[in-house]
SERO-4910 file (N, C-alpha, C, O; in steps of 0.05 Angstrom, whole numbers):
BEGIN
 pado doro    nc1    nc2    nc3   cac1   cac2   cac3    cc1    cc2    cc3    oc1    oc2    oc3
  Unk    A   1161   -316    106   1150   -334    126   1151   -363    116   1157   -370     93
  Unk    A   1144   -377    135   1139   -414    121   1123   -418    122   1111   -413    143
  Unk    A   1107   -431     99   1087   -444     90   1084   -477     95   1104   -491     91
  Unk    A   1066   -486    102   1056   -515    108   1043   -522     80   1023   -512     71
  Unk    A   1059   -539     69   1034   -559     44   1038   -585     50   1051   -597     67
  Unk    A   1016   -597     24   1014   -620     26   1032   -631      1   1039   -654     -1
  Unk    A   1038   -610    -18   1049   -618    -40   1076   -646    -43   1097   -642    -31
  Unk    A   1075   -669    -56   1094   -673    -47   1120   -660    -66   1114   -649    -88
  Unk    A   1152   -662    -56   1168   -644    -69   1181   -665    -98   1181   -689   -100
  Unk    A   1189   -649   -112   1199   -647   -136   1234   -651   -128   1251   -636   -118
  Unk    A   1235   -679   -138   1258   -686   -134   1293   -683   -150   1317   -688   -145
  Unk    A   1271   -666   -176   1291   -664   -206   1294   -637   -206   1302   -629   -228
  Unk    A   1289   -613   -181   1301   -585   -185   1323   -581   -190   1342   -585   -176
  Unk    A   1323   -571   -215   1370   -572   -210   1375   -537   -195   1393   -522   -201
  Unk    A   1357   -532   -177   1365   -522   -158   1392   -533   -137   1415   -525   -133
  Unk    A   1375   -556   -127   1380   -576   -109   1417   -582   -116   1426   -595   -135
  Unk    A   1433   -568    -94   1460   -582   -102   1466   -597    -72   1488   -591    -62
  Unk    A   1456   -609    -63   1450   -616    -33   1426   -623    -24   1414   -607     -9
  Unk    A   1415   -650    -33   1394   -666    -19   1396   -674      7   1399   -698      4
  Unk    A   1397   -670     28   1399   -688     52   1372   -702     66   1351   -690     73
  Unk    A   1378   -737     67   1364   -756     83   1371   -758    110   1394   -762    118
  Unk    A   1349   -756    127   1357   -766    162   1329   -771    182   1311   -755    185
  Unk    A   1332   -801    194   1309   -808    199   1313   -806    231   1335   -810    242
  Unk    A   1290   -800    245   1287   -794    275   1270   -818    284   1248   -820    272
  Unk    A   1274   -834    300   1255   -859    313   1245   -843    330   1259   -827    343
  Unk    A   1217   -847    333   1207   -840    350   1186   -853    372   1179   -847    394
  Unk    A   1180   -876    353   1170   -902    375   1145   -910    372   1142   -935    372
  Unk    A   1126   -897    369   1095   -901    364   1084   -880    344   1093   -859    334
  Unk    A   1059   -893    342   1044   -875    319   1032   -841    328   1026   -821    315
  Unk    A   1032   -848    356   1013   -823    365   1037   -808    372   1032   -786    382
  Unk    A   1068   -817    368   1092   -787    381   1085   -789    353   1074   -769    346
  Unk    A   1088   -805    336   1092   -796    305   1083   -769    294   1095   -750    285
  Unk    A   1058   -773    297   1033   -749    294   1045   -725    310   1054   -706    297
  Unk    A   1047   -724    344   1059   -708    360   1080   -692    344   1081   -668    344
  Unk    A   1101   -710    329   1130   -699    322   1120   -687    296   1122   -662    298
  Unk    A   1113   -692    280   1099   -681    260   1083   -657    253   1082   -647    231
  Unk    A   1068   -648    276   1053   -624    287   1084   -610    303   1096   -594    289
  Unk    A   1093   -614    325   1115   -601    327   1136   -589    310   1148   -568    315
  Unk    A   1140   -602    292   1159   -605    268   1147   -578    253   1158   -556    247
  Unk    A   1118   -588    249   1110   -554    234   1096   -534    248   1086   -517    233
  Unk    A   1093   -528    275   1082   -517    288   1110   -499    298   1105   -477    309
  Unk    A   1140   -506    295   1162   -496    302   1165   -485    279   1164   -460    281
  Unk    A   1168   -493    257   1170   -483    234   1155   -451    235   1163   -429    244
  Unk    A   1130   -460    222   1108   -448    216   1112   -418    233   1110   -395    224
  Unk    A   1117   -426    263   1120   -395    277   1144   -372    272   1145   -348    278
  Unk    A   1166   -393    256   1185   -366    249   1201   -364    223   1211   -385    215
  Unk    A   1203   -350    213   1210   -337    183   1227   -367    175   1240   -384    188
  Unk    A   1220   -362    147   1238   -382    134   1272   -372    138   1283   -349    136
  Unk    A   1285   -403    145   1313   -391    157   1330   -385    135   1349   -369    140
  Unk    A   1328   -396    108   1353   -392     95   1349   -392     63   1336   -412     56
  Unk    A   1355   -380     47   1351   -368     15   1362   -396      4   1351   -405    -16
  Unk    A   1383   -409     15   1392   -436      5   1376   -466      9   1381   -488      1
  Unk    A   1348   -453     32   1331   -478     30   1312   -473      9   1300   -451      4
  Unk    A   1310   -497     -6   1285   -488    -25   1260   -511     -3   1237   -503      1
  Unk    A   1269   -533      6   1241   -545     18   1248   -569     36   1268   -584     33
  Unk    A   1230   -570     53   1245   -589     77   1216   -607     79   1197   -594     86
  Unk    A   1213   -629     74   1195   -654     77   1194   -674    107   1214   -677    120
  Unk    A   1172   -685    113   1172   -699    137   1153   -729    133   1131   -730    121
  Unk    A   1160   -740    139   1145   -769    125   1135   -791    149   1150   -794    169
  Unk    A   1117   -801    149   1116   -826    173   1122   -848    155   1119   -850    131
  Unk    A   1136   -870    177   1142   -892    170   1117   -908    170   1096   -902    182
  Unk    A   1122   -927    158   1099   -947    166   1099   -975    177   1084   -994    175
  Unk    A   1130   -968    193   1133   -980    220   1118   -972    248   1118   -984    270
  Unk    A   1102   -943    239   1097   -935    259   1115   -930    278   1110   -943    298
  Unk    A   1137   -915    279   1162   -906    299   1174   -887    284   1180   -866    297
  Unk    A   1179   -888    265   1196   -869    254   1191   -841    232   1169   -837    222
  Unk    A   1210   -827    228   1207   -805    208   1224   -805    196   1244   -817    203
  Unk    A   1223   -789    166   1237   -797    152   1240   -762    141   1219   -749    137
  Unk    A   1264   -750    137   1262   -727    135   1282   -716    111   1306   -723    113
  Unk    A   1276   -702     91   1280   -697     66   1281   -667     58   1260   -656     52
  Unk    A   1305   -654     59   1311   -626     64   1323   -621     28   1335   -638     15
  Unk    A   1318   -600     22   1331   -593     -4   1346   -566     -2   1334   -545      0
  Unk    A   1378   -568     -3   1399   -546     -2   1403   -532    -24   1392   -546    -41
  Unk    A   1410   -518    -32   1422   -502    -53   1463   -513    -51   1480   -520    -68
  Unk    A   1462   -510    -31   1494   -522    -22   1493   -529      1   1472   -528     13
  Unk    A   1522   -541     14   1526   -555     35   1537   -535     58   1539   -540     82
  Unk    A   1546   -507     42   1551   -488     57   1524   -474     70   1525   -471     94
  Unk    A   1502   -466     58   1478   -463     67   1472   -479     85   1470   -469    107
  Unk    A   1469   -503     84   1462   -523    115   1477   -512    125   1472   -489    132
  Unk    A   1504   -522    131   1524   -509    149   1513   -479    162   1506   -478    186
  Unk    A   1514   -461    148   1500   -436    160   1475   -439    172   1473   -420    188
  Unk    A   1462   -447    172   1435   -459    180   1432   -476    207   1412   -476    221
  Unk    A   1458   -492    210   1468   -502    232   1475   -489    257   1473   -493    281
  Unk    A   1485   -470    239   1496   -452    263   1481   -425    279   1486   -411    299
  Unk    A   1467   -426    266   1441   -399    272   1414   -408    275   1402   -395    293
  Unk    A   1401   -427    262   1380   -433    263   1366   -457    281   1347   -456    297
  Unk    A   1386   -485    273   1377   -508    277   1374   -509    309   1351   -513    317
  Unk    A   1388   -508    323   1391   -511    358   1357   -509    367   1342   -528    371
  Unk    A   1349   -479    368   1326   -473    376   1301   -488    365   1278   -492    375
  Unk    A   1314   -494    340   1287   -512    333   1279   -537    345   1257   -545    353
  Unk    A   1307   -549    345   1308   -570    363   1289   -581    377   1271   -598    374
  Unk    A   1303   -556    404   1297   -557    429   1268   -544    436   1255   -545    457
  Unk    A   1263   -536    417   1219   -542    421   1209   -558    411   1187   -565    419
  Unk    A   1223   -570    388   1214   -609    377   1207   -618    403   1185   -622    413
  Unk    A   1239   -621    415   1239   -635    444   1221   -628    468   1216   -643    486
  Unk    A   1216   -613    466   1204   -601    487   1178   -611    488   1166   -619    508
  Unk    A   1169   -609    465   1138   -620    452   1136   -641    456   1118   -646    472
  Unk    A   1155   -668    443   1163   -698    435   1189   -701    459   1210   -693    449
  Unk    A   1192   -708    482   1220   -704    486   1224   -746    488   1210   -766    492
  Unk    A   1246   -740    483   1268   -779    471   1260   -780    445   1248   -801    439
  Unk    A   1264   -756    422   1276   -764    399   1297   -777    398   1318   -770    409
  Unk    A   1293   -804    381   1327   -813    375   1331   -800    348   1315   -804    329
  Unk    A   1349   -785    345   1358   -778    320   1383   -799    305   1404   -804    316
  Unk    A   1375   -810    279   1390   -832    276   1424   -816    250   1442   -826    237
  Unk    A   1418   -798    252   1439   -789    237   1434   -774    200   1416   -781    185
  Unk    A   1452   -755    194   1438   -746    176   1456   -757    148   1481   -760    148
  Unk    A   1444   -761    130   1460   -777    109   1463   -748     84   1443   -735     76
  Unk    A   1491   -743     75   1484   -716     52   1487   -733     26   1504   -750     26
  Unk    A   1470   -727      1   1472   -738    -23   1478   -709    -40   1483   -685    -34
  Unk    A   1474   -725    -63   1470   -709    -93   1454   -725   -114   1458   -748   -121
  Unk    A   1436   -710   -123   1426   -724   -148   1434   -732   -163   1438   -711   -176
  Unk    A   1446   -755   -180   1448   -774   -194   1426   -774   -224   1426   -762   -245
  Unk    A   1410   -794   -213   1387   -800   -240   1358   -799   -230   1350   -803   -207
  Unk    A   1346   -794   -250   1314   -804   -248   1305   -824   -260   1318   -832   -280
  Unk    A   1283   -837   -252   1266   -845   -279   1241   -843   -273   1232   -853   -253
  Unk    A   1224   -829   -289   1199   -822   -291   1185   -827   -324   1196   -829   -346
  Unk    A   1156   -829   -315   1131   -838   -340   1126   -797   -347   1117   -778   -334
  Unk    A   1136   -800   -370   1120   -775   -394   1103   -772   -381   1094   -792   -368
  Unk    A   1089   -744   -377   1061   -739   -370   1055   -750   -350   1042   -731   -341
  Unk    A   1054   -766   -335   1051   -776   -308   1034   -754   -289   1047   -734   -285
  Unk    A   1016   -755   -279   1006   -741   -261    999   -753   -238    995   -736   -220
  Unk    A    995   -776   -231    984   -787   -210   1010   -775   -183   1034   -771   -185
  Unk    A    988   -770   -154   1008   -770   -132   1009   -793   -120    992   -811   -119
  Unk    A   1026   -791   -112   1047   -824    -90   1030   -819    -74   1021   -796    -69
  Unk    A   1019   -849    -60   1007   -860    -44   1023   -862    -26   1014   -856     -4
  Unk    A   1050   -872    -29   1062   -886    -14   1103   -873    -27   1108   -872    -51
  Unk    A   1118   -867    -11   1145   -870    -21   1161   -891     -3   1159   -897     21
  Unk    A   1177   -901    -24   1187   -931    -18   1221   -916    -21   1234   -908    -40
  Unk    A   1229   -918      9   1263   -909      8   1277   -940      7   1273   -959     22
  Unk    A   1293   -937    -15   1317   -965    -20   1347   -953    -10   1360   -939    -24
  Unk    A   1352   -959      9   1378   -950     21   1401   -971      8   1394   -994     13
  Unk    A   1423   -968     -5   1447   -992    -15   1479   -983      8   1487   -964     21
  Unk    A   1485  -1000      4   1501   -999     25   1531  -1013      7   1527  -1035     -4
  Unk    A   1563  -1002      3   1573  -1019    -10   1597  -1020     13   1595  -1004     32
  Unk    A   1620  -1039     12   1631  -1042     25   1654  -1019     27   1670  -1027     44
  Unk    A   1661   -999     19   1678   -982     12   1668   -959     -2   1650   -962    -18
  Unk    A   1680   -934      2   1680   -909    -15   1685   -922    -44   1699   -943    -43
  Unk    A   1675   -911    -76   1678   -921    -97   1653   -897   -109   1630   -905   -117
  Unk    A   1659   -875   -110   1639   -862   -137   1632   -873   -157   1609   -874   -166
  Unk    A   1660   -885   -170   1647   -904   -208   1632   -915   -193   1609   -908   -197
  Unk    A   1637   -935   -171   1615   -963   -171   1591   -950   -169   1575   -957   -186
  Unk    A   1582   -927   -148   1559   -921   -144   1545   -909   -169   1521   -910   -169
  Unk    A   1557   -899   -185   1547   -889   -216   1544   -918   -234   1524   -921   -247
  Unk    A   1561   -934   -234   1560   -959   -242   1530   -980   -228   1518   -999   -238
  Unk    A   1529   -975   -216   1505   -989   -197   1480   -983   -214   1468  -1000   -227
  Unk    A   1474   -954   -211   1454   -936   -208   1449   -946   -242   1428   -958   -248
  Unk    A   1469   -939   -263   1463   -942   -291   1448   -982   -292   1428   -992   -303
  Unk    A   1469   -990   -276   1461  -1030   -285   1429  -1021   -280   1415  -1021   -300
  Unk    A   1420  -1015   -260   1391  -1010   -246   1370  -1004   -274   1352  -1019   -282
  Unk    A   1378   -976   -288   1366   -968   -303   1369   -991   -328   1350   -995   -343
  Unk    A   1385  -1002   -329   1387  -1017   -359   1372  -1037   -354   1366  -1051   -373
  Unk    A   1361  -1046   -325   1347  -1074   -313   1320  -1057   -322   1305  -1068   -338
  Unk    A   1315  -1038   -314   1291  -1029   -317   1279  -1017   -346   1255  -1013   -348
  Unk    A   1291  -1013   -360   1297  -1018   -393   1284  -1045   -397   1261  -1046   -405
  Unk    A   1294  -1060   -393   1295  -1082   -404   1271  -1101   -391   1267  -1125   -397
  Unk    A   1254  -1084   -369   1235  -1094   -360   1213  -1108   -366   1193  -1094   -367
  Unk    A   1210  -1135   -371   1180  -1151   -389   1161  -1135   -371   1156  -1113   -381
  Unk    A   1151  -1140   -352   1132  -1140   -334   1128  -1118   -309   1120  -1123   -286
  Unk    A   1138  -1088   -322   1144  -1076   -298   1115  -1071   -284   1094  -1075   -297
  Unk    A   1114  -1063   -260   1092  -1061   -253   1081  -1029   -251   1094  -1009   -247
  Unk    A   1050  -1033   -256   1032  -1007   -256   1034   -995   -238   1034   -971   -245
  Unk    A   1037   -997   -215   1027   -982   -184   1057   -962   -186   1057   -943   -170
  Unk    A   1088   -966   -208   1105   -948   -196   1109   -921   -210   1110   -921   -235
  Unk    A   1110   -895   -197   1110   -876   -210   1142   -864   -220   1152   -855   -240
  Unk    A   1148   -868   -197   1179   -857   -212   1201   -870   -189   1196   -878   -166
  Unk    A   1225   -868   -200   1258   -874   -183   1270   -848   -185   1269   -837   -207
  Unk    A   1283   -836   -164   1301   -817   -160   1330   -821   -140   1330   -818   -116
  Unk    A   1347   -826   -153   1372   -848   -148   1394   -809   -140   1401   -787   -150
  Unk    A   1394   -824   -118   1420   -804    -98   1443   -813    -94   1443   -838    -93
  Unk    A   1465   -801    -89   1494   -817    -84   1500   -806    -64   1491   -783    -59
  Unk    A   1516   -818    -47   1534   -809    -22   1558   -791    -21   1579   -798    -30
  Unk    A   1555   -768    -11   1576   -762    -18   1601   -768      0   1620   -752      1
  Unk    A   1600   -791     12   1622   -807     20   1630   -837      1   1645   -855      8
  Unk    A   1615   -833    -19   1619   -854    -43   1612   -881    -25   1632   -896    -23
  Unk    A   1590   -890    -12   1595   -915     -6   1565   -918     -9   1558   -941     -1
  Unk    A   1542   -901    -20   1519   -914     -7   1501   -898    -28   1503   -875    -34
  Unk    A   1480   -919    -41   1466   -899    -61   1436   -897    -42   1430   -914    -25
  Unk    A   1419   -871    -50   1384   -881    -42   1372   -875    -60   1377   -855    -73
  Unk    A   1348   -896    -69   1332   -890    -86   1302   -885    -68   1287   -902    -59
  Unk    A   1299   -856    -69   1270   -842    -66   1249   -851    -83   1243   -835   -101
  Unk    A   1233   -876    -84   1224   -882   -106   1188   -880    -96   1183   -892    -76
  Unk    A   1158   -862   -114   1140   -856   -111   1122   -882   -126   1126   -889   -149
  Unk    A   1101   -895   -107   1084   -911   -111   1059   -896   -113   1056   -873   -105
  Unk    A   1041   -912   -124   1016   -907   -125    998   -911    -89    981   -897    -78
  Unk    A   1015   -937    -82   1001   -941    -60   1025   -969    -43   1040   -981    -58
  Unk    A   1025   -972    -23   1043   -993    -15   1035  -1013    -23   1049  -1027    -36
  Unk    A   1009  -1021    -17    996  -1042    -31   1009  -1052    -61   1010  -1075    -68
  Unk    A   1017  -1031    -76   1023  -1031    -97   1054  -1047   -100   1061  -1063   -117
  Unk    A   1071  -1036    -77   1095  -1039    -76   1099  -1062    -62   1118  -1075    -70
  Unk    A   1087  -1073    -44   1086  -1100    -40   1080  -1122    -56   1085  -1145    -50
  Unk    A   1068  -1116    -75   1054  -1132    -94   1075  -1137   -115   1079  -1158   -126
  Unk    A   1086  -1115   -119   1110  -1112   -141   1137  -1130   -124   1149  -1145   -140
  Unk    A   1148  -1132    -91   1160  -1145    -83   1150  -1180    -76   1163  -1200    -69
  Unk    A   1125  -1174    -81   1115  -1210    -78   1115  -1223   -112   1109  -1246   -118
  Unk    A   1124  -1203   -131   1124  -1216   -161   1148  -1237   -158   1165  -1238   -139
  Unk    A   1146  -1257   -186   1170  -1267   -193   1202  -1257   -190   1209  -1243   -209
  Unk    A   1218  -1262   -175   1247  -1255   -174   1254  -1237   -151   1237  -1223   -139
  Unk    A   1276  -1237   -146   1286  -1228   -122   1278  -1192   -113   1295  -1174   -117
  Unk    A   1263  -1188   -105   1256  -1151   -109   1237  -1143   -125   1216  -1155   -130
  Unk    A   1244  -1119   -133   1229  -1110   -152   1245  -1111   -173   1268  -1101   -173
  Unk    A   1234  -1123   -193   1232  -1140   -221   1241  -1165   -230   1252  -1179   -214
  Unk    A   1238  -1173   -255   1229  -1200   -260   1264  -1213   -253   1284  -1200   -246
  Unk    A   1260  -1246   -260   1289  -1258   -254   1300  -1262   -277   1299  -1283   -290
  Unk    A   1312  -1236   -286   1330  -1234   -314   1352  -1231   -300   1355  -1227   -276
  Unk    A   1374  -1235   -323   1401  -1238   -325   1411  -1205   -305   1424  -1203   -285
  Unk    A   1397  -1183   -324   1406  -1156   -319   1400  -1151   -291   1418  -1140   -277
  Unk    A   1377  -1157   -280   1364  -1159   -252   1385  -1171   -233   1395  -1155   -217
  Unk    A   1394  -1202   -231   1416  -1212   -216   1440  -1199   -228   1461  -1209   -219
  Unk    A   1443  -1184   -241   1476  -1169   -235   1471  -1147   -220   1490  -1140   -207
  Unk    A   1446  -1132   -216   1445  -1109   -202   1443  -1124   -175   1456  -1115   -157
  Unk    A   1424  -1151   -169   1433  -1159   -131   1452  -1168   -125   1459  -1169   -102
  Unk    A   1473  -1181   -153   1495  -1186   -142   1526  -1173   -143   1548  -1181   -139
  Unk    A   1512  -1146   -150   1543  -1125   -153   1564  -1135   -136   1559  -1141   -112
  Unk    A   1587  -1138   -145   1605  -1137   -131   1615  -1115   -111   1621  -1092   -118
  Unk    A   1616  -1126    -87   1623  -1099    -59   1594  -1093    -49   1591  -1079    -29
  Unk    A   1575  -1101    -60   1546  -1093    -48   1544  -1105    -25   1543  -1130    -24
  Unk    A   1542  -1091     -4   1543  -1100     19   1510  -1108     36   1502  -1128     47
  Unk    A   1503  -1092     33   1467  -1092     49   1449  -1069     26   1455  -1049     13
  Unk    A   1424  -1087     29   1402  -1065     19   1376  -1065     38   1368  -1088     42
  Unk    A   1361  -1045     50   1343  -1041     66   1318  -1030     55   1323  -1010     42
  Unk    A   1300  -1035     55   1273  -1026     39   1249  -1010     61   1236  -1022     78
  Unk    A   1250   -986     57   1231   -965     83   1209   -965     62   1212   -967     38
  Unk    A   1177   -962     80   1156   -949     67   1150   -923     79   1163   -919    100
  Unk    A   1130   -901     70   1131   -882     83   1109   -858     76   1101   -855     53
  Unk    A   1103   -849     90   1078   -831     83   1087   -800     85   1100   -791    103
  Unk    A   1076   -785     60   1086   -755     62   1061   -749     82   1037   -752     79
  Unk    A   1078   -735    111   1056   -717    130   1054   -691    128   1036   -677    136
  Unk    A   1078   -682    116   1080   -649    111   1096   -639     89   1108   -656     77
  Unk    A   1098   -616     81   1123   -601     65   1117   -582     80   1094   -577     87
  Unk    A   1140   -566     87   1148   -550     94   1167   -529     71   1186   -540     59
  Unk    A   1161   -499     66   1172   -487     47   1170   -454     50   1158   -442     68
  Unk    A   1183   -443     28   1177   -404     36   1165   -398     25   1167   -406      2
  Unk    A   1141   -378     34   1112   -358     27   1122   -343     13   1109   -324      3
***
């Protein structure tokens, strides 16, 4: 069967050979809630669909409109099968419940890198999605990106307290990295974006080569609240 938690998920399973991101607008705070109860109230009524899901996540924006939705595959052949047997019906009682979802499209990654604090226990208040955008397919660059990032954050005078960890995904159309990254609280993460220098962290040398990569096309900054996990009993 499927289980409803609050847990949030564990982004370093090397289960996971197939992360997929995909966000649904939905317009106000109160479909938010609506889509969110539908989301697990469809769930919740019928058997877990597939041995290749290990856990499917649902998040509010804090635009108040949107969701932000965080599925963990075993492979890409499992979704696929899952597509074809499962997903339709689920759908269409989302809709039924919520009906004018915009569905904005589903993005497939792979895990890449982490960075997390030893021992760390605190849970996220808040997850802060960094979407990168480059002008072209390029795997090195996107592995090249992802490492400059880490060596900026190495090299960090002043990182700030409120962040718990970075979990850096790649496209597997080579054009686009996301970093899933867990705050203490948004408060926290705004605070860290109102510091000295362009973003999050200080105005070092290592810092302006990571905003000014060459081919970096756009970067978008989401906040977001875990409303559910969804997983098997």
């Amino acid at each position: 069967m499927t289980r409803r938690t609050d847990a949030h998920p564990d982004l370093t399973r090397p289960e996971i050979g197939a992360p997929f991101f995909s966000t649904w607008r939905v317009g106000t705070p109160l479909r938010q809630k609506q889509a969110v109860e539908a989301i697990a109230g469809t769930w919740e009524r019928r058997p877990w669909p597939a041995d290749g899901l290990l856990g499917y996540h649902v998040y509010t924006g804090q635009d108040a409109a949107t969701l932000l939705h965080y599925s963990q595959w075993r492979s890409e052949q499992a979704y696929e099968a899952f597509v074809k047997t499962h997903r339709q019906e689920r759908n269409d009682e989302i809709d039924t419940a919520v009906p004018g979802i915009e569905r904005l499209g589903l993005g497939r990654y792979r895990h890449y890198r982490s960075g997390t604090r030893e021992g760390d226990t605190r849970v996220p208040g808040c997850v802060v999605i960094v979407d990168i955008e480059f002008d072209g397919p390029d795997p090195d660059r996107q592995r090249a990106w992802v490492d400059a990032v880490f060596e900026a954050l190495e090299s960090e005078p002043t990182p700030h307290p409120g962040g718990i960890s970075a979990h850096f995904h790649l496209s597997t159309d080579g054009t686009r990295v996301l970093n899933y990254a867990e705050w203490e609280s948004a408060a926290d993460h705004i605070a860290a974006l109102a510091a000295p220098g362009d973003g999050i962290g200080s105005a070092t040398e290592l810092w302006h080569r990571v905003q000014t990569w060459p081919g970096l096309k756009s970067s978008t900054v989401s906040r977001y609240d875990h409303a559910v996990g969804l997983v098997p009993d």
